[in-house]
C-alpha positions as CSV (number, residue, x, y, z in Angstrom):
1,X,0.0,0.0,0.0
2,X,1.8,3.6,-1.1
3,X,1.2,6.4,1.4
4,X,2.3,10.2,0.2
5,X,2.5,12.2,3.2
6,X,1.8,15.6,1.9
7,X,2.5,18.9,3.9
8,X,1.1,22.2,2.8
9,X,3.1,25.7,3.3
10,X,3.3,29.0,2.8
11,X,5.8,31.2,4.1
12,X,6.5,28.5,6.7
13,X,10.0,27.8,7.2
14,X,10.6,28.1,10.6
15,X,7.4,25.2,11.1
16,X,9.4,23.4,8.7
17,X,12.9,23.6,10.1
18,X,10.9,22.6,13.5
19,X,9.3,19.7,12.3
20,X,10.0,18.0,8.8
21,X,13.1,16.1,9.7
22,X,10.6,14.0,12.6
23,X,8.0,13.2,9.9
24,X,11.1,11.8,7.3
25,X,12.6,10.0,10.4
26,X,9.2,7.8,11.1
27,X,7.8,7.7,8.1
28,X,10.1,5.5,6.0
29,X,6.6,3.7,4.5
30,X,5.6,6.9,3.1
31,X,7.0,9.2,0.1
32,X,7.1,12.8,1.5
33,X,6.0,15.9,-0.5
34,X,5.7,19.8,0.4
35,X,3.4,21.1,-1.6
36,X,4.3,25.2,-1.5
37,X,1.3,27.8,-2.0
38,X,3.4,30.5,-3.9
39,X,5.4,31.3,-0.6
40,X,7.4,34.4,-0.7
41,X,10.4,33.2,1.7
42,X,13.0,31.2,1.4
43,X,11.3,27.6,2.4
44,X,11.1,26.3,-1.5
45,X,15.2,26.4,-1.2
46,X,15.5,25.5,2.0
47,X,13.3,22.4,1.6
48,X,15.7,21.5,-1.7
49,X,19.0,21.9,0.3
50,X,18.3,20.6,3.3
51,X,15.7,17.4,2.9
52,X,16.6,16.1,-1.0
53,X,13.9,12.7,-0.2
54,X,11.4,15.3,-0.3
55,X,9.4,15.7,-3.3
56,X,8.1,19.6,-4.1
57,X,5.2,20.9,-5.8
58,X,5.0,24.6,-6.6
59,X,1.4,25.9,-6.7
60,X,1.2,28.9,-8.8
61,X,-1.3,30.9,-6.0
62,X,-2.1,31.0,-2.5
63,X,-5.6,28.8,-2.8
64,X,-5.9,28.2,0.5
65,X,-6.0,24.6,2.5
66,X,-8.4,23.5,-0.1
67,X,-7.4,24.5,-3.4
68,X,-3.5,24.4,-2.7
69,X,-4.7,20.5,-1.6
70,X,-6.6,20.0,-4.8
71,X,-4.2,21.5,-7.0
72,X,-1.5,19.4,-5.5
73,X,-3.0,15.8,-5.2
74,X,-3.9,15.7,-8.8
75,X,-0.2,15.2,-9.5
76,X,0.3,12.6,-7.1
77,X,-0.2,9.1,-8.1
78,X,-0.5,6.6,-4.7
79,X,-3.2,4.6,-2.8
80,X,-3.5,7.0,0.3
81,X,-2.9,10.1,0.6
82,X,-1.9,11.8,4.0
83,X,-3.1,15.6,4.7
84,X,-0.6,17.0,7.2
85,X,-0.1,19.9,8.7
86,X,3.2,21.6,8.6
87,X,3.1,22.5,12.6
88,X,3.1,18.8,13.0
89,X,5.2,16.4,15.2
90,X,4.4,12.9,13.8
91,X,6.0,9.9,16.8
92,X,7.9,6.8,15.5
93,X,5.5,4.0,14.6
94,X,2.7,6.5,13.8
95,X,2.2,5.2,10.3
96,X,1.6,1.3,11.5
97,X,-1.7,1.3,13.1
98,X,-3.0,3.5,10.5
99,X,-2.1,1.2,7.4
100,X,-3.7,-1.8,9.2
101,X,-6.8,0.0,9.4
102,X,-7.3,0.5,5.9
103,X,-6.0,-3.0,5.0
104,X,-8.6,-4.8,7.3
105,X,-11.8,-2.6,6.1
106,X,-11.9,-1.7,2.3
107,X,-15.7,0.4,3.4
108,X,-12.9,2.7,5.6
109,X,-12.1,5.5,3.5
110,X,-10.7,8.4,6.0
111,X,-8.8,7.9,9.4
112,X,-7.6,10.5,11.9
113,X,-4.9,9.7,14.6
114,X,-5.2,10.8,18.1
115,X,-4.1,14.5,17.9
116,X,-2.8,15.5,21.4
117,X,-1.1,19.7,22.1
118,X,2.3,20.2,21.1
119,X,2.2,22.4,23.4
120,X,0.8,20.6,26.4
121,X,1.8,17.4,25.1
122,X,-0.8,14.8,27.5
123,X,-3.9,17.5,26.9
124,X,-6.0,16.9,23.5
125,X,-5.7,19.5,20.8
126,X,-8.0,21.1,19.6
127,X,-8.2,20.8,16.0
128,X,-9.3,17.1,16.1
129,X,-8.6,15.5,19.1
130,X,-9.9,12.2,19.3
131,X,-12.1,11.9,16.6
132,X,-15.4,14.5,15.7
133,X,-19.3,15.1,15.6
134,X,-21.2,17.9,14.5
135,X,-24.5,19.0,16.6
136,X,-28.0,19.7,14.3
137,X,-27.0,22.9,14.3
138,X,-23.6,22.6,12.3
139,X,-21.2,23.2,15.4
140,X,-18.5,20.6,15.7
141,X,-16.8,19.1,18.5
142,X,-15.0,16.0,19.3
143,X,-14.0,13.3,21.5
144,X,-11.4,15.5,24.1
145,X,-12.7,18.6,23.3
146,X,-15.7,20.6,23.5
147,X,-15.7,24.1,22.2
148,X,-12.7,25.8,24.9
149,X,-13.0,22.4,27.2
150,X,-10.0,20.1,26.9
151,X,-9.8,16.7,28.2
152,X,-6.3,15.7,29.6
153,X,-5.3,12.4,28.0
154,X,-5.0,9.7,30.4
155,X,-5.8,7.0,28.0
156,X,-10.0,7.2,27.5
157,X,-9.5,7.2,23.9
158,X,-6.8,4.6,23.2
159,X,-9.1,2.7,20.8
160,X,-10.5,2.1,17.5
161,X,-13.9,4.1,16.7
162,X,-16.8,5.2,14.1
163,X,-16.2,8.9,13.8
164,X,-18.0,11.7,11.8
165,X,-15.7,13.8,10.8
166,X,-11.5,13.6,10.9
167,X,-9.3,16.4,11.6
168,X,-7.5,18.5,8.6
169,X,-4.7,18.6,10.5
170,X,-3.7,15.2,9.9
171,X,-6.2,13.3,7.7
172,X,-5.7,10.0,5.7
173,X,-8.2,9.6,2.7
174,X,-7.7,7.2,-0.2
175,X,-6.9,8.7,-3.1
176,X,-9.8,7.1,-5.2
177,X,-12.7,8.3,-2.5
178,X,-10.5,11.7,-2.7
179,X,-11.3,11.9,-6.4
180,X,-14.6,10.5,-6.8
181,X,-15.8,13.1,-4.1
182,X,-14.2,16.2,-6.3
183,X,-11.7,16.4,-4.0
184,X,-12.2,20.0,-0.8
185,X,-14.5,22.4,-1.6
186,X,-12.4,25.1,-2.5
187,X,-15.4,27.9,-1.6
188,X,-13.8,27.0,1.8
189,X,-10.4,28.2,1.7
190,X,-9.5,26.8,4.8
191,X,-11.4,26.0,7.8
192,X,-13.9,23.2,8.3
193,X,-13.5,22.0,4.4
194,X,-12.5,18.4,5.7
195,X,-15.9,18.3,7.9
196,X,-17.3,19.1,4.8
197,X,-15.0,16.2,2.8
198,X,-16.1,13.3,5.3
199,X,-19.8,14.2,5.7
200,X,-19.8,13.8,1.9
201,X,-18.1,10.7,2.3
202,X,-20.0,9.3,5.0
203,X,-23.7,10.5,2.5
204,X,-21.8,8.2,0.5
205,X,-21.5,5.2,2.5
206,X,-18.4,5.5,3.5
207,X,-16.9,5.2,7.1
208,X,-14.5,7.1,9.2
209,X,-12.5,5.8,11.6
210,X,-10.3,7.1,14.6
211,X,-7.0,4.8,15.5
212,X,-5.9,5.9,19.3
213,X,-2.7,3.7,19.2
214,X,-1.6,6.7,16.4
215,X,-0.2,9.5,18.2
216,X,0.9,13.0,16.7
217,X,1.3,16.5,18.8
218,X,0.1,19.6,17.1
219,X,1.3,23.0,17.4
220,X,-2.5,24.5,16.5
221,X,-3.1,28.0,15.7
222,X,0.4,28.3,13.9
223,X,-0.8,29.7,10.3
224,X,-4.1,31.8,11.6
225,X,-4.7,31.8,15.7
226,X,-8.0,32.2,17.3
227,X,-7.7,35.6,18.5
228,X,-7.7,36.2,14.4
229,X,-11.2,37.5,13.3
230,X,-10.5,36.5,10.0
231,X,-10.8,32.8,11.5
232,X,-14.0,33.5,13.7
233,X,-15.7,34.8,10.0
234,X,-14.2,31.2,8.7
235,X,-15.7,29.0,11.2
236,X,-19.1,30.6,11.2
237,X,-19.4,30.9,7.5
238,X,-18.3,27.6,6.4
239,X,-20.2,26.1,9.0
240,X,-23.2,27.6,7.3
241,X,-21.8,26.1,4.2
242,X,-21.7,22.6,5.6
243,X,-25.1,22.6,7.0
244,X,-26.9,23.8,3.4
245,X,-24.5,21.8,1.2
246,X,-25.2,18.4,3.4
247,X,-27.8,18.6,6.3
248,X,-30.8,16.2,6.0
249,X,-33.8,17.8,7.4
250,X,-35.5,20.8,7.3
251,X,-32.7,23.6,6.1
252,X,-34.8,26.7,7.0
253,X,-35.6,25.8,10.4
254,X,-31.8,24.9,10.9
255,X,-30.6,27.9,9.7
256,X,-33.4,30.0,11.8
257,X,-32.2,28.6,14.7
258,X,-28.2,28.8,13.9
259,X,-29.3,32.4,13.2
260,X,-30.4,32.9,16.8
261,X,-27.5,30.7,18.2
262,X,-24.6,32.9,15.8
263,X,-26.3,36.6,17.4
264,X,-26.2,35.4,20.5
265,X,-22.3,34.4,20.1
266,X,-22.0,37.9,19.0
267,X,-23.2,39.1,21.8
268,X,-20.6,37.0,24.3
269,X,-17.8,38.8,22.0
270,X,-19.1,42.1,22.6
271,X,-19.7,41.9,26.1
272,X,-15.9,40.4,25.9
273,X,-15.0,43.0,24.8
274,X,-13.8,42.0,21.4
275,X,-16.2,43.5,18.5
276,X,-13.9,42.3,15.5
277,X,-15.3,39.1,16.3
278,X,-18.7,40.1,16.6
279,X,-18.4,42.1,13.3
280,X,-16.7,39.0,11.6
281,X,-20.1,37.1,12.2
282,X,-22.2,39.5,11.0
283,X,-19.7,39.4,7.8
284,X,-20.2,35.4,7.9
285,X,-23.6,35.7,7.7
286,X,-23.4,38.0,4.7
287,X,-21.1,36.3,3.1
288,X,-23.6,33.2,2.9
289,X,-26.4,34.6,2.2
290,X,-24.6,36.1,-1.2
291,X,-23.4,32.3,-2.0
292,X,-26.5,30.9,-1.0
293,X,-28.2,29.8,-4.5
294,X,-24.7,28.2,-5.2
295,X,-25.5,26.2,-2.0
296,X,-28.8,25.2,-2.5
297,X,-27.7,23.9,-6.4
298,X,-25.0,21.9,-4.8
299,X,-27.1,20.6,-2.5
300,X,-29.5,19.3,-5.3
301,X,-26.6,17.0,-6.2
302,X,-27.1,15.3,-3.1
303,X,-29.1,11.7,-3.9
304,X,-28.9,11.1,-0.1
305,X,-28.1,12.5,3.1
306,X,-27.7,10.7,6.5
307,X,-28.9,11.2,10.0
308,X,-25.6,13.4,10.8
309,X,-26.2,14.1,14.9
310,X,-26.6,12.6,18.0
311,X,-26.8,15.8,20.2
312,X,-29.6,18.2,19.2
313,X,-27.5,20.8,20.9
314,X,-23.8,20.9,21.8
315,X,-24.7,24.4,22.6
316,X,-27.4,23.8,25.0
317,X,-25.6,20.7,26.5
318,X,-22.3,22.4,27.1
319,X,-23.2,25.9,28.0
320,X,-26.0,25.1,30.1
321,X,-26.4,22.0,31.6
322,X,-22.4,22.6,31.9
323,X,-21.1,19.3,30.0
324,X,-17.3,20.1,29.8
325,X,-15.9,16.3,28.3
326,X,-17.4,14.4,26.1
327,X,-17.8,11.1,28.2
328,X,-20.8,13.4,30.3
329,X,-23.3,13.4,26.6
């Protein structure tokens, strides 16, 4: 089975000087790739001089994590491909577990590894943690994390599970399911587009897996952090994007409600002191509603759509009946 481990950048030496020599070191099953989004420093040459395994490919803009991953895969022939984040510390052994789980179920089409800080090395991160869910309401959240609540590691998630969605941060797809599924929207940019990936995956029969026994630390935050607005307009928008392209159910009553949910959000920021982020929902909004017929046509192409949730409400169950890890839902 050939694995391409494929790390975006842009203008990201420094993560790269940090990090690439771990992910050569353990991942002699794999062929490595940087796949450069028209970066303006120095990392293209450095890359060449320093790491000669690795394989570049020059991408003639800055598409984003979804077009700079569609543009690059097409030129890359293998049986899985690995998304991975340059801010990235893979462990030896990572790569095992992983292929085992695609050679015992052919139905398995994406896997995520447990995703622990980099930072805080036995607390979850994050982007991914163990494995995620989305609510009705289009607001994700995973196994060791739940919105700002995150679950220290002490081994609750060391196993093999069904998940919903798989963290962009370090996803394995194979590269036929990739293709037939058109690849990441690339209305996304970056920013939820692999929720968006496996939920059309998963309309398509498809499973998702988590593999605990997979471990990689991530940085997090390292290309655009959460004090950014610019990622608080990402995350609400696309969000929206999710729920119209995919959602089974009644769309306008979901998106009355996420309405509601996003002002009152806006709300917390201001009274936090930190408008941007109020104004960079209001811009979310706007910038949906101006895509919206797009949406709804893509969404015609959809011949089915699962039961997506579990929790009505990650919301209500987190913020008010005060459910901080995921073991309490």
């Amino acid at each position: 089975m050939k694995i391409a481990v494929v790390i975006l950048n842009w203008n990201g030496k420094a993560l790269l000087e940090q990090f690439l020599a771990s992910v050569i070191a353990y991942s002699k099953e794999a062929q490595i790739y940087v796949a450069d989004n028209a970066s303006t420093d120095d990392s293209v040459a450095f890359v060449k001089n320093t790491f000669p395994t690795v394989e570049i490919i020059q991408n003639k803009e800055n598409g984003g994590y979804a077009k700079g991953y569609n543009d690059t895969l097409k030129h890359i022939e293998t049986d899985i491909f690995c998304l991975l984040n340059s801010d990235i510390e893979v462990t030896e052994g990572w790569l095992t577990p992983i292929i085992k789980a695609f050679k015992t179920d052919e139905s398995t089409a994406i896997v995520q590894p447990k995703l622990l800080d980099f930072k805080k090395k036995d607390y979850f991160e994050y982007a991914g943690a163990a494995g995620g869910f989305i609510d009705k309401y289009g607001y994700p959240y995973c196994r060791g994390r739940i919105f700002e609540s995150i679950e220290k590691d002490e081994g609750q998630y060391n196993d093999h599970t069904d998940i919903f969605w798989a963290s962009g941060a370090c996803l394995f797809i194979r590269s036929r399911v990739f293709n037939q599924l058109n690849g990441l929207d690339n209305h996304f940019f970056a920013h939820m587009e692999e929720i968006d990936l496996c939920w059309r995956a998963k309309n398509q029969g498809y499973s998702i897996k988590y593999i605990g026994d997979s471990t990689v630390y991530h940085v997090g935050g390292a290309t655009l952090n959460n004090i950014n607005p610019k990622k608080t307009f990402l995350n609400f928008r696309n969000s929206l994007f999710l729920l119209t392209k995919n959602a089974k159910g009644f769309l306008f009553g979901i998106i009355l409600v996420r309405l509601f949910l996003d002002g009152i959000a806006g709300i917390k920021f201001l009274a936090e002191l930190k408008p941007m982020h109020t104004i960079a929902i209001i811009k979310a909004h706007f910038s949906y509603y101006m895509q919206l017929n797009r949406l709804l046509h893509q969404r015609k192409l959809t011949n089915q759509r699962i039961n997506y949730y579990n929790i009505k409400s990650i919301v209500f169950e987190h913020f008010l009946l005060k459910k901080k890890n995921y073991t309490q839902l």
